[in-house]
Biopython code that builds the backbone (N, CA, C, O; Angstrom):
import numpy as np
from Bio.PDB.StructureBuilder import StructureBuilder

atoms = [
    (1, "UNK", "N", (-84.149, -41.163, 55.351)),
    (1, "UNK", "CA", (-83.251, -40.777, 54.290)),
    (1, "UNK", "C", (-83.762, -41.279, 52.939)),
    (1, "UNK", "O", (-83.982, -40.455, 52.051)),
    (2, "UNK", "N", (-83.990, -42.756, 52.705)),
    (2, "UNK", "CA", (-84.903, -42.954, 51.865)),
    (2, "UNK", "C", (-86.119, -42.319, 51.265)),
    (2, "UNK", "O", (-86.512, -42.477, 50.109)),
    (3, "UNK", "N", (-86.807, -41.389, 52.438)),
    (3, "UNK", "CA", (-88.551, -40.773, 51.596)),
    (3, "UNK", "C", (-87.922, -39.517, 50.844)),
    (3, "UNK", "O", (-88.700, -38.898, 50.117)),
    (4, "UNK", "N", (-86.282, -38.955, 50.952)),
    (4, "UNK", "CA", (-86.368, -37.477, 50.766)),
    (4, "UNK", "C", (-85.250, -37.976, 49.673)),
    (4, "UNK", "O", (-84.757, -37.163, 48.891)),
    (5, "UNK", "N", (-84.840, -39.510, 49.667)),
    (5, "UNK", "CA", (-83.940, -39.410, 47.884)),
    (5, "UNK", "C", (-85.440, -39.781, 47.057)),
    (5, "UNK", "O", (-85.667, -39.175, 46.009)),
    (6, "UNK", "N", (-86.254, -40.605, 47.476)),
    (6, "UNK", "CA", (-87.674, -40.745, 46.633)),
    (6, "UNK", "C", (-88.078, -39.430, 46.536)),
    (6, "UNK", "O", (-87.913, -38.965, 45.408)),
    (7, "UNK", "N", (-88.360, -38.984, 47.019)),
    (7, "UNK", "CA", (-88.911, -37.292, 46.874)),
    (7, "UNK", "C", (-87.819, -36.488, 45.533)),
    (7, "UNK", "O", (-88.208, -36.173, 44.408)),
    (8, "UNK", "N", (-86.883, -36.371, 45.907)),
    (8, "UNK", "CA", (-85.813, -36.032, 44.912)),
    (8, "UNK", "C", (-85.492, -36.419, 43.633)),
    (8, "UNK", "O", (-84.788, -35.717, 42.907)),
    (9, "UNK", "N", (-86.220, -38.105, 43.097)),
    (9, "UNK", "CA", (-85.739, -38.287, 42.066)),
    (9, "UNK", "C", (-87.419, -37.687, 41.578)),
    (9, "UNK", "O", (-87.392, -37.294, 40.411)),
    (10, "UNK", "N", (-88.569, -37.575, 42.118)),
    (10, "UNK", "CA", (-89.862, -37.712, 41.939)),
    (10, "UNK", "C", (-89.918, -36.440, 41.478)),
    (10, "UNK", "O", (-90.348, -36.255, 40.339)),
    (11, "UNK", "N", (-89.575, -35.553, 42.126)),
    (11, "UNK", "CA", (-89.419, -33.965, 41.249)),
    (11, "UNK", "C", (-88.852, -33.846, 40.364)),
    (11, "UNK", "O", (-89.056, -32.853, 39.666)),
    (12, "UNK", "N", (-87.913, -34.781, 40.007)),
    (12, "UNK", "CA", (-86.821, -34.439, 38.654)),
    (12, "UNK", "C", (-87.519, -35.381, 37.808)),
    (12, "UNK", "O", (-87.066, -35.670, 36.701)),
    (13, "UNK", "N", (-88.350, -35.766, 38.152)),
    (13, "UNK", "CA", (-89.092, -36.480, 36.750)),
    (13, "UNK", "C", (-89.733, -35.513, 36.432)),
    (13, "UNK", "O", (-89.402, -34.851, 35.448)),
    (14, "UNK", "N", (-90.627, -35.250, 37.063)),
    (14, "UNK", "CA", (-91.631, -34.030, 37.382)),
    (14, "UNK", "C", (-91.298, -32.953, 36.734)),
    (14, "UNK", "O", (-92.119, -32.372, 36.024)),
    (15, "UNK", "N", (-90.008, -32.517, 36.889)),
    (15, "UNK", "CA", (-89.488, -31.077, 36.067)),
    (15, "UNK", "C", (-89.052, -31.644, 34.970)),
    (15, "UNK", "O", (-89.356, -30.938, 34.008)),
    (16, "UNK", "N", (-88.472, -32.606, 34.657)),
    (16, "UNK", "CA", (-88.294, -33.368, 33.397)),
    (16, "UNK", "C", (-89.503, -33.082, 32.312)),
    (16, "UNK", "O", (-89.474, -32.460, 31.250)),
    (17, "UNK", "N", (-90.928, -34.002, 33.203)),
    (17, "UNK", "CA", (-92.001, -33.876, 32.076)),
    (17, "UNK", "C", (-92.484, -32.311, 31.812)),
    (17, "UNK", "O", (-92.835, -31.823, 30.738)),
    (18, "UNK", "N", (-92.398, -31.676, 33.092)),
    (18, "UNK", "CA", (-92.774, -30.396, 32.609)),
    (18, "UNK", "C", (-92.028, -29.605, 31.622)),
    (18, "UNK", "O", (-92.358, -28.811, 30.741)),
    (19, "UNK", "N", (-91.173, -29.967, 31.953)),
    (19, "UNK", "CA", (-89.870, -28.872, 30.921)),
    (19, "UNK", "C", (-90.179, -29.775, 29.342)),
    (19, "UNK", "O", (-89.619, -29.209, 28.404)),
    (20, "UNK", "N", (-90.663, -30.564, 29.090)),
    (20, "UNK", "CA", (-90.564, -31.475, 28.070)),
    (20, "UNK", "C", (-92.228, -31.167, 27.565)),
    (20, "UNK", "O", (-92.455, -31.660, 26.460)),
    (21, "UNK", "N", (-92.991, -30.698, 27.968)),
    (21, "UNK", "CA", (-94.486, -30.979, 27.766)),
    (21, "UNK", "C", (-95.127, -32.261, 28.131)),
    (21, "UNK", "O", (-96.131, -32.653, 27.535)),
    (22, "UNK", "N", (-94.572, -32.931, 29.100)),
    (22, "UNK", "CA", (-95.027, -34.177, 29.681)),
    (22, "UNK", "C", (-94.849, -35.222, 28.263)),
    (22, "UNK", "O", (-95.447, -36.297, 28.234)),
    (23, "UNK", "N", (-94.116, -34.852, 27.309)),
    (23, "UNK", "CA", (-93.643, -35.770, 26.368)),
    (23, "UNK", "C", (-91.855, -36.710, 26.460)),
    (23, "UNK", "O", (-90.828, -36.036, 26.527)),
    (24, "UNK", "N", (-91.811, -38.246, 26.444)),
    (24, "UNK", "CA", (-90.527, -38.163, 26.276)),
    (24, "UNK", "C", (-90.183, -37.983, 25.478)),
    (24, "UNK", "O", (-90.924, -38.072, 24.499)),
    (25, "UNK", "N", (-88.613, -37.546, 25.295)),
    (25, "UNK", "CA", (-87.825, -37.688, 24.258)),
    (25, "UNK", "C", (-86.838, -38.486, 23.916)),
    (25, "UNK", "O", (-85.839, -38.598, 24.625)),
    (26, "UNK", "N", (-87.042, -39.320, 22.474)),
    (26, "UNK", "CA", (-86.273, -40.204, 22.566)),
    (26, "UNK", "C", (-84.835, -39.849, 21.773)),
    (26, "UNK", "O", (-84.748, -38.976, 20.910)),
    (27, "UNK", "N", (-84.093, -40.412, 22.077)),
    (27, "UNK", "CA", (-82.464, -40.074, 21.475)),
    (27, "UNK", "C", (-82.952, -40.966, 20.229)),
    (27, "UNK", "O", (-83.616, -42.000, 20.158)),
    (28, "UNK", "N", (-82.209, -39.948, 19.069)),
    (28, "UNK", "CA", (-82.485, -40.793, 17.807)),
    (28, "UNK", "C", (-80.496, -40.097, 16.801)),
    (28, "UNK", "O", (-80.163, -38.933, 16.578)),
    (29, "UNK", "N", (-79.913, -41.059, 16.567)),
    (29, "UNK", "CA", (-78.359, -41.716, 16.171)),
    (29, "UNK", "C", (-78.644, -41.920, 14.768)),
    (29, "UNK", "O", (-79.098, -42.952, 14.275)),
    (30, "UNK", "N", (-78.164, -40.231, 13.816)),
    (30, "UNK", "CA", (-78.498, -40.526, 12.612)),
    (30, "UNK", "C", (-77.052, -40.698, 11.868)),
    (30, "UNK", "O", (-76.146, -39.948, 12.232)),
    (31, "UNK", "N", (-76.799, -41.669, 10.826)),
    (31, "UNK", "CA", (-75.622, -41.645, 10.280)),
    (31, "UNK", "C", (-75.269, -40.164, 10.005)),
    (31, "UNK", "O", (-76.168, -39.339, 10.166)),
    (32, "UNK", "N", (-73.862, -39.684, 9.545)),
    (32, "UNK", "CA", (-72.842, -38.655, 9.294)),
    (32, "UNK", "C", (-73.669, -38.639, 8.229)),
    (32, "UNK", "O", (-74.805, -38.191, 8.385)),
    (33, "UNK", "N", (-73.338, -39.023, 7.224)),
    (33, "UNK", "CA", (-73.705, -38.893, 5.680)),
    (33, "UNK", "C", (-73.868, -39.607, 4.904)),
    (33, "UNK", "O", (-73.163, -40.503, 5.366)),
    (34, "UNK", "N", (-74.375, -40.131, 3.722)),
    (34, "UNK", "CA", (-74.823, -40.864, 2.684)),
    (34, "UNK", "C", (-73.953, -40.328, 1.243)),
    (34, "UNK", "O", (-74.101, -39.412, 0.435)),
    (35, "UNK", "N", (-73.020, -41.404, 1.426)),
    (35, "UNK", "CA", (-72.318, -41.461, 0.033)),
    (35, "UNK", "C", (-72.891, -42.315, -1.185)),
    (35, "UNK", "O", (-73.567, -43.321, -0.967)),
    (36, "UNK", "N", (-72.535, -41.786, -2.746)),
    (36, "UNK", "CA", (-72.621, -42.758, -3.478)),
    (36, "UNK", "C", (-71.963, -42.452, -4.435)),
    (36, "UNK", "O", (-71.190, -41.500, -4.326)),
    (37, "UNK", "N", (-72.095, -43.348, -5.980)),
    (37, "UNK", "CA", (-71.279, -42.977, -6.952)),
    (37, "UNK", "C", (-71.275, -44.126, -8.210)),
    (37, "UNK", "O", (-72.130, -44.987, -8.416)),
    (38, "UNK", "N", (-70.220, -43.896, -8.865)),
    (38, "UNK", "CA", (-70.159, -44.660, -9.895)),
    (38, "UNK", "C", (-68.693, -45.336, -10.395)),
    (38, "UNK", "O", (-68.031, -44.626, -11.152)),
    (39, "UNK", "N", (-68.208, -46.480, -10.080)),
    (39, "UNK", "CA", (-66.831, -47.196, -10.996)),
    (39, "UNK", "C", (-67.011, -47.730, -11.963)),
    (39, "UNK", "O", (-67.487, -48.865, -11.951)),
    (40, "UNK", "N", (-66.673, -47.055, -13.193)),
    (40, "UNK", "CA", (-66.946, -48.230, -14.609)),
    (40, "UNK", "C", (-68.223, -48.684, -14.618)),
    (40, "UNK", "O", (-69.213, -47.955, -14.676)),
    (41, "UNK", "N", (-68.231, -50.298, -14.540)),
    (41, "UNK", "CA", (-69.933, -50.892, -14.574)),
    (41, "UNK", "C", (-70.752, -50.403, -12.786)),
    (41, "UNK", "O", (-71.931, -50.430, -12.431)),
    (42, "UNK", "N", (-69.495, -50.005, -12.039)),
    (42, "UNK", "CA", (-70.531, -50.086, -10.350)),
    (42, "UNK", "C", (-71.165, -49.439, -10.471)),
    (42, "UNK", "O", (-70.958, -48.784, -11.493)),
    (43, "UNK", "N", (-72.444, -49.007, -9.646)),
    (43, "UNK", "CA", (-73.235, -47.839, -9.048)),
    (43, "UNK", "C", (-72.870, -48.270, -7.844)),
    (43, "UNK", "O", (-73.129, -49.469, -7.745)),
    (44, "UNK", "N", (-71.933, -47.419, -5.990)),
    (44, "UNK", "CA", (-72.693, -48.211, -5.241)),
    (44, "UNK", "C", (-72.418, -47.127, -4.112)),
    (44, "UNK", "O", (-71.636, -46.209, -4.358)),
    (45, "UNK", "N", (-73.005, -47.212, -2.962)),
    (45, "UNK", "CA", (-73.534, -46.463, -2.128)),
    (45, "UNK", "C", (-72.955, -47.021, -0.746)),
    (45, "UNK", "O", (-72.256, -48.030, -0.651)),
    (46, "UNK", "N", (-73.285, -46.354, 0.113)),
    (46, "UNK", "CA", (-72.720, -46.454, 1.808)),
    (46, "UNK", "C", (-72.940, -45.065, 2.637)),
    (46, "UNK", "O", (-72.482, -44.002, 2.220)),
    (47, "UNK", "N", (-73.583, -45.158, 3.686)),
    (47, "UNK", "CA", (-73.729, -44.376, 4.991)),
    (47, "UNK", "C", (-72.808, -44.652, 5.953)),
    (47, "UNK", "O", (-72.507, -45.811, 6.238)),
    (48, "UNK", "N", (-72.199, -43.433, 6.626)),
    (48, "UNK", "CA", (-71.546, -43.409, 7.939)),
    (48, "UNK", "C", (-72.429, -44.071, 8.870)),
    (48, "UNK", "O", (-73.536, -43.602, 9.135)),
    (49, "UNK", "N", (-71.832, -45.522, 9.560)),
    (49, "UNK", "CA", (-72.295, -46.460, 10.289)),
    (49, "UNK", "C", (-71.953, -46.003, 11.672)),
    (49, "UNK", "O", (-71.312, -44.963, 11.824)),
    (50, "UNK", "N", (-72.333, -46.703, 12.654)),
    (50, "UNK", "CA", (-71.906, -46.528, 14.214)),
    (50, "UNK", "C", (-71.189, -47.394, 14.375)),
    (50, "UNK", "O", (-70.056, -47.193, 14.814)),
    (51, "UNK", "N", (-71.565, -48.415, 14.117)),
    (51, "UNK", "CA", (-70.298, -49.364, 14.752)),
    (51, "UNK", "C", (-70.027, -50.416, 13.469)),
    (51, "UNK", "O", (-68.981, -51.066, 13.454)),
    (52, "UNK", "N", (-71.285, -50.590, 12.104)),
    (52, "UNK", "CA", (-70.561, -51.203, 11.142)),
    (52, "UNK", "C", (-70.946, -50.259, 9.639)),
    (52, "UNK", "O", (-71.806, -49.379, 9.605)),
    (53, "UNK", "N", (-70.123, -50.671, 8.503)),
    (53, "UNK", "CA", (-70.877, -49.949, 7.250)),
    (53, "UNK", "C", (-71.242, -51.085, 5.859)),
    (53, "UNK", "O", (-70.610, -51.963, 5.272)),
    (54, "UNK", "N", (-72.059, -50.730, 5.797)),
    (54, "UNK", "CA", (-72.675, -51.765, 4.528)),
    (54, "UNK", "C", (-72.529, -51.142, 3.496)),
    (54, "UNK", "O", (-72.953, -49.993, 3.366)),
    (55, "UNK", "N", (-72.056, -51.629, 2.800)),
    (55, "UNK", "CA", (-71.873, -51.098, 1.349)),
    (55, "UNK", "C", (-72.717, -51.865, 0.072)),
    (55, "UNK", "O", (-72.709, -53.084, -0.097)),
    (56, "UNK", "N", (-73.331, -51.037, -0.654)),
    (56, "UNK", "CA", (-74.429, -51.581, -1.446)),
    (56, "UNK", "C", (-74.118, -51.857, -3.161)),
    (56, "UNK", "O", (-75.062, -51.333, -3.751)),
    (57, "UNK", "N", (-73.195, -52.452, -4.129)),
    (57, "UNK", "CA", (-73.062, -52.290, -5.265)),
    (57, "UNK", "C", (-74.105, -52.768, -5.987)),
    (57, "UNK", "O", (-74.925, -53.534, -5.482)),
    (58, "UNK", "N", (-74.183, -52.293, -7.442)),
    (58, "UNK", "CA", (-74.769, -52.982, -8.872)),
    (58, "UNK", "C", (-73.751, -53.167, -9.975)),
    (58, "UNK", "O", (-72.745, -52.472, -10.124)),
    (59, "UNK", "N", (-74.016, -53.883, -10.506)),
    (59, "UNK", "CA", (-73.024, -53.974, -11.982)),
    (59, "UNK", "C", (-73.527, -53.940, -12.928)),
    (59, "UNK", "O", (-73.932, -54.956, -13.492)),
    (60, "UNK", "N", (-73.638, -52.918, -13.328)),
    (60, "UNK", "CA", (-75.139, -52.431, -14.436)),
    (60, "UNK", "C", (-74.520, -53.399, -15.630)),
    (60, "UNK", "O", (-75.445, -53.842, -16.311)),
    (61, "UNK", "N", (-73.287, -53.832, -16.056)),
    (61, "UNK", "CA", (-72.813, -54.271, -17.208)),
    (61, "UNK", "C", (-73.383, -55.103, -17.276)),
    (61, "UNK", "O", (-74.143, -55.454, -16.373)),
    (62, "UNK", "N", (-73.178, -55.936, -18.725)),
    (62, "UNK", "CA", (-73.338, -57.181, -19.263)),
    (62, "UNK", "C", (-72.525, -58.369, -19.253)),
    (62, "UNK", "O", (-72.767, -59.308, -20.012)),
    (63, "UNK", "N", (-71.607, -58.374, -18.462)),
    (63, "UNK", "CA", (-70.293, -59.102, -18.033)),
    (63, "UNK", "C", (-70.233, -59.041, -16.613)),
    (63, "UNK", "O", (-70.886, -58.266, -15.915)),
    (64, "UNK", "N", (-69.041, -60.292, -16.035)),
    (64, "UNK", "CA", (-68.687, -60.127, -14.466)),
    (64, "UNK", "C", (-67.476, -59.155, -14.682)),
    (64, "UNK", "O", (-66.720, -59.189, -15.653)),
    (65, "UNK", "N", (-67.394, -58.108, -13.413)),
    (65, "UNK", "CA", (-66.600, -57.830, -13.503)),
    (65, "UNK", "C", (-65.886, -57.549, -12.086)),
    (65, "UNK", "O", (-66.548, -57.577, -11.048)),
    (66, "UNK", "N", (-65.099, -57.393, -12.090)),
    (66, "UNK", "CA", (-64.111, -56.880, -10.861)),
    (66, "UNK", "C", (-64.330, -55.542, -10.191)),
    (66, "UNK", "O", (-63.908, -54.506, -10.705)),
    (67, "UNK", "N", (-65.268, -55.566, -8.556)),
    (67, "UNK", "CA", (-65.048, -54.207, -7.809)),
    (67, "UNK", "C", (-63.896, -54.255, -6.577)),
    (67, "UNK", "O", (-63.880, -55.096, -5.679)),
    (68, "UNK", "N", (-62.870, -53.075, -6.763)),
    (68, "UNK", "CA", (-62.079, -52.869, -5.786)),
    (68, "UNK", "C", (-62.908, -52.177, -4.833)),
    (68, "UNK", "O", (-64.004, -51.846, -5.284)),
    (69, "UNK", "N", (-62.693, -51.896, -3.731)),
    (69, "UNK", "CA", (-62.916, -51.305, -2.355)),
    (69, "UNK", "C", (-61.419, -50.679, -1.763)),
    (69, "UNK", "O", (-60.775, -51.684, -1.460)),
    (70, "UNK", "N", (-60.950, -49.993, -1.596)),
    (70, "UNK", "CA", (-60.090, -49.637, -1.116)),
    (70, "UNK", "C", (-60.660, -48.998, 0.451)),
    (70, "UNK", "O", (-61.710, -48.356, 0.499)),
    (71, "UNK", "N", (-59.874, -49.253, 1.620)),
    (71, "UNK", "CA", (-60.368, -49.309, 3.184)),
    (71, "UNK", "C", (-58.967, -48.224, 3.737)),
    (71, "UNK", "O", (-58.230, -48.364, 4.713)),
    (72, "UNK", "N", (-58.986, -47.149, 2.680)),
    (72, "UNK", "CA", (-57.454, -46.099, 2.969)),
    (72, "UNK", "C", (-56.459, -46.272, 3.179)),
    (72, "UNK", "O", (-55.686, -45.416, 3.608)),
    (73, "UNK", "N", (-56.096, -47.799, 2.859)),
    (73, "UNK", "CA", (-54.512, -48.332, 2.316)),
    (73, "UNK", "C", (-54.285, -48.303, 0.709)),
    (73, "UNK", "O", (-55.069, -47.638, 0.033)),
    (74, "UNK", "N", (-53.534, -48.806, 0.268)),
    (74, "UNK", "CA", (-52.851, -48.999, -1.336)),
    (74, "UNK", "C", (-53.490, -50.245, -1.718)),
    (74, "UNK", "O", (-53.499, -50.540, -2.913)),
    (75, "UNK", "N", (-54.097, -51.117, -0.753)),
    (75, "UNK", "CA", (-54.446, -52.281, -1.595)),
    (75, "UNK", "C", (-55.745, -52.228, -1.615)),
    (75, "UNK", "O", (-56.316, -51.508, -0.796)),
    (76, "UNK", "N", (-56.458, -52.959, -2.532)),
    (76, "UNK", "CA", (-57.962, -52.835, -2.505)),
    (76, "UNK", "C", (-58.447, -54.412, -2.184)),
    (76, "UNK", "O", (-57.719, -55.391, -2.354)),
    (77, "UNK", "N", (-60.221, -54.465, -1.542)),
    (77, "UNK", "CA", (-60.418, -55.850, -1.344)),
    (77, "UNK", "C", (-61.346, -55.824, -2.489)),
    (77, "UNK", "O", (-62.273, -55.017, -2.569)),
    (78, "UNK", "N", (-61.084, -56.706, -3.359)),
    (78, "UNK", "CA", (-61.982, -57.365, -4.774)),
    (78, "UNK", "C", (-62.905, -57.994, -4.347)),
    (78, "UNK", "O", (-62.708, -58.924, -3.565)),
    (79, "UNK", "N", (-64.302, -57.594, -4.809)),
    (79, "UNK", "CA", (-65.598, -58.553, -5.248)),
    (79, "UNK", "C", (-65.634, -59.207, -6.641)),
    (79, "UNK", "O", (-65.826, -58.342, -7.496)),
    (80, "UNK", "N", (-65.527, -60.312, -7.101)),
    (80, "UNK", "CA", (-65.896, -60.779, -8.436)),
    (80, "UNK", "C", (-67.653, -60.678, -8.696)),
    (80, "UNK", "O", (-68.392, -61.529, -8.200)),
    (81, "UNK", "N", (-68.035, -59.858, -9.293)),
    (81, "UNK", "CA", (-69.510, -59.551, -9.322)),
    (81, "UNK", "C", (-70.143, -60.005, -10.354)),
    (81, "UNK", "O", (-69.436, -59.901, -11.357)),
    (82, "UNK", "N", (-71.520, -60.627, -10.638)),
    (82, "UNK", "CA", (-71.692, -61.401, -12.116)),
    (82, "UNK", "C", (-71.916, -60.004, -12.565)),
    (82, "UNK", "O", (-71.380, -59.035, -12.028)),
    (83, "UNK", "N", (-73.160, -59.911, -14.103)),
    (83, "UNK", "CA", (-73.174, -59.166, -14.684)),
    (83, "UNK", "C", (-74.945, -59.083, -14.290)),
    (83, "UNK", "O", (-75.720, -60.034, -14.397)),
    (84, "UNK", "N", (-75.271, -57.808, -13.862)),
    (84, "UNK", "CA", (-76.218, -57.225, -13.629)),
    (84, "UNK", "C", (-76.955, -57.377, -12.456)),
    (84, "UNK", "O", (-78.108, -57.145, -12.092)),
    (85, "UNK", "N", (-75.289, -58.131, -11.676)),
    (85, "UNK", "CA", (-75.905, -58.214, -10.207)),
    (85, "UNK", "C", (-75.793, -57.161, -9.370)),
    (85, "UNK", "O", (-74.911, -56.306, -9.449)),
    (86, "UNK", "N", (-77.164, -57.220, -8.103)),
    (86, "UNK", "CA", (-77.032, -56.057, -7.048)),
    (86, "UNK", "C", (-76.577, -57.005, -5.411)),
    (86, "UNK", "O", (-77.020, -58.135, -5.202)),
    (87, "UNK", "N", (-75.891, -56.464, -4.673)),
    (87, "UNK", "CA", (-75.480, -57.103, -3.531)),
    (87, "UNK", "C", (-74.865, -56.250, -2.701)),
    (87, "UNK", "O", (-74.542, -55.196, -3.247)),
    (88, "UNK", "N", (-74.555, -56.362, -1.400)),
    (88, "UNK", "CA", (-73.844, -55.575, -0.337)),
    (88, "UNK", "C", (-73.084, -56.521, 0.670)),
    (88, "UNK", "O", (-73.396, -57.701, 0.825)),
    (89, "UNK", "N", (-72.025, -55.872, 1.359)),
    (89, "UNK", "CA", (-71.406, -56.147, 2.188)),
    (89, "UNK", "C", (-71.157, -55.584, 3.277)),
    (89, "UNK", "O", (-71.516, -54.406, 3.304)),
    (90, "UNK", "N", (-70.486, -56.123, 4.563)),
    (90, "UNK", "CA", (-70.996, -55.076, 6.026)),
    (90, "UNK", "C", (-69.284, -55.315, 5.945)),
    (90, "UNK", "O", (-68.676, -56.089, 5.206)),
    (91, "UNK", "N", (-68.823, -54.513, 6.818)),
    (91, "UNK", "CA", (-67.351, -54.236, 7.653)),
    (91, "UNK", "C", (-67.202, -53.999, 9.197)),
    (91, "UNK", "O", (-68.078, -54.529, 9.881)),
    (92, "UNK", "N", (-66.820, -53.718, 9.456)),
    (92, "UNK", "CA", (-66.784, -53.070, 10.959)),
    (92, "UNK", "C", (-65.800, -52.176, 11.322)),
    (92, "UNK", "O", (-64.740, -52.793, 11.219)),
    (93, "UNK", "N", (-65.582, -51.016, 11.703)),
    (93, "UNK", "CA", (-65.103, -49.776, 12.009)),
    (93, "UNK", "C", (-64.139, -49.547, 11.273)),
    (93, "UNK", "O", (-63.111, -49.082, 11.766)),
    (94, "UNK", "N", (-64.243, -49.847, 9.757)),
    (94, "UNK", "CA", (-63.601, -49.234, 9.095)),
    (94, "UNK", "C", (-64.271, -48.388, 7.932)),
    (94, "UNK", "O", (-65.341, -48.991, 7.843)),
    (95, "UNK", "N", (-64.329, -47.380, 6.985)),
    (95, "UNK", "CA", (-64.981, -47.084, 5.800)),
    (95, "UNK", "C", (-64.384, -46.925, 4.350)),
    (95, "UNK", "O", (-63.193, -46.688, 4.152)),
    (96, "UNK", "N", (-65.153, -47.049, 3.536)),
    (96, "UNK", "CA", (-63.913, -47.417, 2.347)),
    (96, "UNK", "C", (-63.677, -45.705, 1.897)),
    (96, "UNK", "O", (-64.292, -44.660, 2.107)),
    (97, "UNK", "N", (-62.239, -46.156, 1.059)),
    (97, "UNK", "CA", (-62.574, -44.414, 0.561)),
    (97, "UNK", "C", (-62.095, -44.131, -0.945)),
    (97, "UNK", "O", (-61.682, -43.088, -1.452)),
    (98, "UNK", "N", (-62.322, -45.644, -1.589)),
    (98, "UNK", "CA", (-62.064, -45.378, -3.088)),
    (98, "UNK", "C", (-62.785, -46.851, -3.364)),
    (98, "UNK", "O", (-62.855, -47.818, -2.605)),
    (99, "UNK", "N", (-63.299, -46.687, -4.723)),
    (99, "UNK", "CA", (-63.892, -47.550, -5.742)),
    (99, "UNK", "C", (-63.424, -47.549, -7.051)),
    (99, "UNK", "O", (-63.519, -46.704, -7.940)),
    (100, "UNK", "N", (-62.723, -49.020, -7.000)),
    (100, "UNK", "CA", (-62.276, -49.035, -8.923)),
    (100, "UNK", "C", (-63.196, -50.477, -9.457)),
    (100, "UNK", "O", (-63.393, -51.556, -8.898)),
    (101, "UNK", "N", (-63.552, -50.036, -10.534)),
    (101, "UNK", "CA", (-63.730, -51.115, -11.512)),
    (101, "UNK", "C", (-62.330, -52.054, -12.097)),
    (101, "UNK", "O", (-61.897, -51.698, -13.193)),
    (102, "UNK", "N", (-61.913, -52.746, -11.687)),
    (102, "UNK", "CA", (-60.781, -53.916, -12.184)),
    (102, "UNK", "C", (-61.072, -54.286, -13.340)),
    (102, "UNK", "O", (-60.021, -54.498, -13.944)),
    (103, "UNK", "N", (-62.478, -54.592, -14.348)),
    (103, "UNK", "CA", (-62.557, -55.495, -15.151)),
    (103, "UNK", "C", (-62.355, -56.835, -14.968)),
    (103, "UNK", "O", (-63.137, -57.154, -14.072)),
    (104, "UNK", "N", (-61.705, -57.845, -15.339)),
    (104, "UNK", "CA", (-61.968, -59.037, -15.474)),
    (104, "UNK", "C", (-60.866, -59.011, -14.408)),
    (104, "UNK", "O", (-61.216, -60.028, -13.810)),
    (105, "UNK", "N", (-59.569, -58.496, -13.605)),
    (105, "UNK", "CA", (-58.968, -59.373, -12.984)),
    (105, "UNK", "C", (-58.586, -58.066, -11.921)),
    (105, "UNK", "O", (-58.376, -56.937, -12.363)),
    (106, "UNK", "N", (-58.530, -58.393, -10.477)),
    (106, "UNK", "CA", (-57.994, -57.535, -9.490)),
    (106, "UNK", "C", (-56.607, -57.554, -9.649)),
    (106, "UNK", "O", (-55.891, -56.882, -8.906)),
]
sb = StructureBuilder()
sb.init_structure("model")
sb.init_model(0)
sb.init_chain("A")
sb.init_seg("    ")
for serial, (resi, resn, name, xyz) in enumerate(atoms, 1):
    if name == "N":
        sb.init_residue(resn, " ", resi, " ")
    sb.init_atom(name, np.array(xyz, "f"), 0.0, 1.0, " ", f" {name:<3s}", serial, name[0])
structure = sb.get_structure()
């Protein structure tokens, strides 16, 4: 019983590589889409993640200022950002879906 399940998986490789050109194929998991944009002083960006999303800001200004994140509730989570800094942050299965510039105070 054993030589004829060996036999069985040995052909389905077999028709595998043939049907394939004796090449594998590898599964390749590309994000949804690539967002970006602009709040006041932000520039900042984010891709549909699998299991987390990083979000990438700048604060092109000459001052610190205040970035909201809003995560599709009413409240937003504030970064205090210096002035002409670039930085990112990760989350996990959530994505944001608004960006405000606060200015000096959330």
């Amino acid at each position: 019983m054993r030589n004829i399940a060996k036999a069985a998986i040995v052909s389905t490789v077999a028709a595998i590589a043939i049907a394939t050109g004796g090449q594998a194929q590898a599964a390749t998991i590309v994000p949804d889409s690539y967002h970006s944009g602009t709040a006041g002083c932000f520039s900042w960006s984010w891709s549909d993640g699998i299991i987390s999303t990083t979000v990438y800001y700048h604060n092109t200004c000459g001052s610190t200022h205040v970035l909201g994140v809003y995560w599709g509730g009413s409240t937003a989570t504030c970064y205090t950002v210096g002035a002409n800094v670039k930085s990112n942050f990760t989350v996990y299965d959530s994505t944001p879906s608004k960006f405000v510039d606060f200015g000096s105070k959330c």
